[in-house]
N, C-alpha and C positions, 0 to 999 in steps of 0.2 A: 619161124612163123609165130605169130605174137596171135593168143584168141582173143581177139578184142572185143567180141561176144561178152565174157567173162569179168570183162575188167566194165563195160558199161554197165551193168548191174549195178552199180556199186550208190546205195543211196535211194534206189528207184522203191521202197518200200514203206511198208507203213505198218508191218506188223512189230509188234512188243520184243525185242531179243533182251535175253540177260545180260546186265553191265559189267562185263571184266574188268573191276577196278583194282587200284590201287590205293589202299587206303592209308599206305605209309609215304605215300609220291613221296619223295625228295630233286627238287629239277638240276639239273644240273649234270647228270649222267650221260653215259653215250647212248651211239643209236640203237636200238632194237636193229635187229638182221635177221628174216624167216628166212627156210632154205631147204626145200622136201623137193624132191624129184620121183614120180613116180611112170608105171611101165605098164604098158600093152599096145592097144592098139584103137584108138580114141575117133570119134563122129562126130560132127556137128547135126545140127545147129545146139548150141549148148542151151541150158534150161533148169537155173541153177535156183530152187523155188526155197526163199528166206525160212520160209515157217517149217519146214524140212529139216535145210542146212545148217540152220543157226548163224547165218550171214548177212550181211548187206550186199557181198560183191566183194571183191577184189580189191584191196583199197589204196587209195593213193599211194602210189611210190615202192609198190609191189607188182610184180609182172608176171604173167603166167606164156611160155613160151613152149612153143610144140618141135620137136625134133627127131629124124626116123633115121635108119639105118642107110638112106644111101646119102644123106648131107652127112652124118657121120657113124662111120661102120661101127664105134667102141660108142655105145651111148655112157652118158655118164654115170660114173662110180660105179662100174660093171669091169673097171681094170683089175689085174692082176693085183695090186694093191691093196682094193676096197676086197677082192675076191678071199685073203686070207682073213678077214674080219669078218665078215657078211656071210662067211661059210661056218661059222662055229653059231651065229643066230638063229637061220635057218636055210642050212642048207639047200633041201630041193625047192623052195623057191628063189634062192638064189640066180641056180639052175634057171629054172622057169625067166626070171626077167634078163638071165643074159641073153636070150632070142628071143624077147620082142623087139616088136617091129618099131615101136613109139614110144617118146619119152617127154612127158611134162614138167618142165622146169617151174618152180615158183619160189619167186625169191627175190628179194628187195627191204628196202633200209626203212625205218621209219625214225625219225628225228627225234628227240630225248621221249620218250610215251610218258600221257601220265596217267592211261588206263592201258588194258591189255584187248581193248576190243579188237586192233590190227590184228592180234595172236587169233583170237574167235571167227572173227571170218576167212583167215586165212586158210583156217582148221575145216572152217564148213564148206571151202573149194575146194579142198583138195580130198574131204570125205566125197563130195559129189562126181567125182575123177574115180574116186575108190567105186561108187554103184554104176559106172558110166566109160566102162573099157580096163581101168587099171587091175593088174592083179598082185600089185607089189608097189610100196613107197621105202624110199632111204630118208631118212635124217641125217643129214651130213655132218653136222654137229653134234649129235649124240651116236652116229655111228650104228646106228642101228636100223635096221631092216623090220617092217610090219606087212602081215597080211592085213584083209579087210579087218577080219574080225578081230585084231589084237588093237589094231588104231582104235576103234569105234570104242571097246572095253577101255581101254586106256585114254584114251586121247579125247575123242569126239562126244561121248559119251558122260562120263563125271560133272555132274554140277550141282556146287562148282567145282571148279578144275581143280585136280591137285597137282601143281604144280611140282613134285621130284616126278613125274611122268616125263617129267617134258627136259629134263635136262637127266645125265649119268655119271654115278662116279666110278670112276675106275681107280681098282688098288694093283700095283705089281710090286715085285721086291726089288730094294736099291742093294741091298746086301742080305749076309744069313738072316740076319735079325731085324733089317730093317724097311720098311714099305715107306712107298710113295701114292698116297691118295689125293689126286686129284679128280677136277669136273670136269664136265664139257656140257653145253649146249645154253649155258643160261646167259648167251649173248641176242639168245628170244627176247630176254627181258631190257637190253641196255644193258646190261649188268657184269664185271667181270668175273672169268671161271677163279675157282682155288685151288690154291697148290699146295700141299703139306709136306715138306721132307724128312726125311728123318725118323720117322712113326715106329717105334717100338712094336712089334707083335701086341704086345699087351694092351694096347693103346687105338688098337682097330677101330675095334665100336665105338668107340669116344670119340674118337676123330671123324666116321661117318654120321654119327649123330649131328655133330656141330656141321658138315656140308649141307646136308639137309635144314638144319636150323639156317643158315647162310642163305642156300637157295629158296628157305620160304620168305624168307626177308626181304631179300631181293627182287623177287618177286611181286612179290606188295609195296614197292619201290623205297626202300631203305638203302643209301649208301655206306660203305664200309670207309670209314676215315682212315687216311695213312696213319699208320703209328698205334692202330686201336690196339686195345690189349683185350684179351681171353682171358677170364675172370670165370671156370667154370670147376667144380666140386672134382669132376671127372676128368680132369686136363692137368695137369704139371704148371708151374708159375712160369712167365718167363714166353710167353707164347703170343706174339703181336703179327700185325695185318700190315703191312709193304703192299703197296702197289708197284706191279712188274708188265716186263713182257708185249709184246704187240700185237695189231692183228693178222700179223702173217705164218705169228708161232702156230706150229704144225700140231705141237700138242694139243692148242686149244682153241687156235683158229679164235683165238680173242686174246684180250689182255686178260692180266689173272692178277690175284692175289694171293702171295707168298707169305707162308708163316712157315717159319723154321722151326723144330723144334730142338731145342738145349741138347745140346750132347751128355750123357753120364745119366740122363732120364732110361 
């Protein structure tokens, strides 16, 4: 079921919202991809007021879709799966949304952006789902699970936005000594995730610094040229940007960018 309520909103206003821009645009880039699911047990008629939400509506090429338990029994990213992930966040509401009843999907593509205002109103639907039935949303892309009030503090909340909220790196080890820091989720922006291999222990923070540098870049719509080089005081010489990967890879559910790091560092 598709709220089509939700989605005619979209434009019917006249009050002032703040401009999520982009002030490095580069066009050329891929799509933006929103993609939050959230859980309880939701009402009509919907009533989604701009000066509130910080919304237009729902916006072109974004769909917000309602699905319960007897169209399908495993609502989504409630599988065994998402269950080892989503349980180290937060557990009892984990718990809590694997029996509700209802689940709001919202998610759809927007063609190269050269503001982030799709991100801004998507943010302010799916807050008004948060006061309005939900007691739990996933980001699928950063893999993370929020109550009301961590979205609202983080998300809904800031402005403006600080965008490392909105995308996550995760580090695990490739060996004794050595880590793998990659991203996820800053395919919000058009933008591909980063892949680092090879990372030295020693070489941690330096290497999460530069993501964060990357994803504020990207963000503000900067693209990374094949080939760039890593020119920083904190990093080892020898460190450039490949574009890799598709948007099927599981890692990042996006394309990415690959920087290796030298062996012997």
């Amino acid at each position: 079921m598709v709220f089509k309520e939700a989605c005619a909103t979209h434009n019917r206003m006249t009050t002032q919202l703040p401009d999520w821009k982009r002030p490095s645009h580069q066009p050329g880039g891929g799509n933006a991809m929103v993609f939050y699911a959230l859980y309880g047990h939701f009402t009509k008629p919907i009533n989604i007021m701009p000066e509130i939400y910080r919304t237009t509506g729902v916006p072109p090429g974004i769909t917000v879709k309602l699905t319960n338990r007897e169209q399908h029994p495993v609502l989504p990213f409630t599988e065994a799966s998402f269950a080892r992930i989503m349980q180290t966040n937060n557990p009892e509401l984990f718990k809590r949304i694997q029996t509700a009843p209802e689940c709001i999907v919202i998610q759809g593509e927007i063609a190269d952006p050269s503001d982030l205002n799709y991100l801004r109103d998507t943010i302010g639907v799916a807050t008004y789902f948060l006061d309005n039935g939900a007691i739990g949303l996933i980001d699928p892309q950063q893999l993370k699970l929020y109550d009301g009030a961590t979205w609202r503090k983080e998300i809904f909340l800031p402005n403006p936005p600080n965008w490392l909220d909105h995308a996550v790196i995760l580090v695990s080890r490739e060996t004794e000594n050595m880590l793998w820091i990659h991203t996820r989720g800053t395919r919000k922006f058009g933008r591909p995730d980063l892949s680092i291999r090879n990372v030295p222990s020693s070489y941690r923070q330096a290497v999460i610094d530069l993501c964060n540098r990357f994803i504020r870049l990207q963000a503000n719509g900067e693209q990374i040229a094949e080939g760039q080089e890593i020119v920083l005081p904190t990093l080892p010489p020898g460190l450039a940007c490949h574009h890799a990967g598709n948007l099927e890879d599981p890692d990042f559910n996006n394309v990415h960018i690959e920087i290796q790091f030298p062996l012997g560092n």
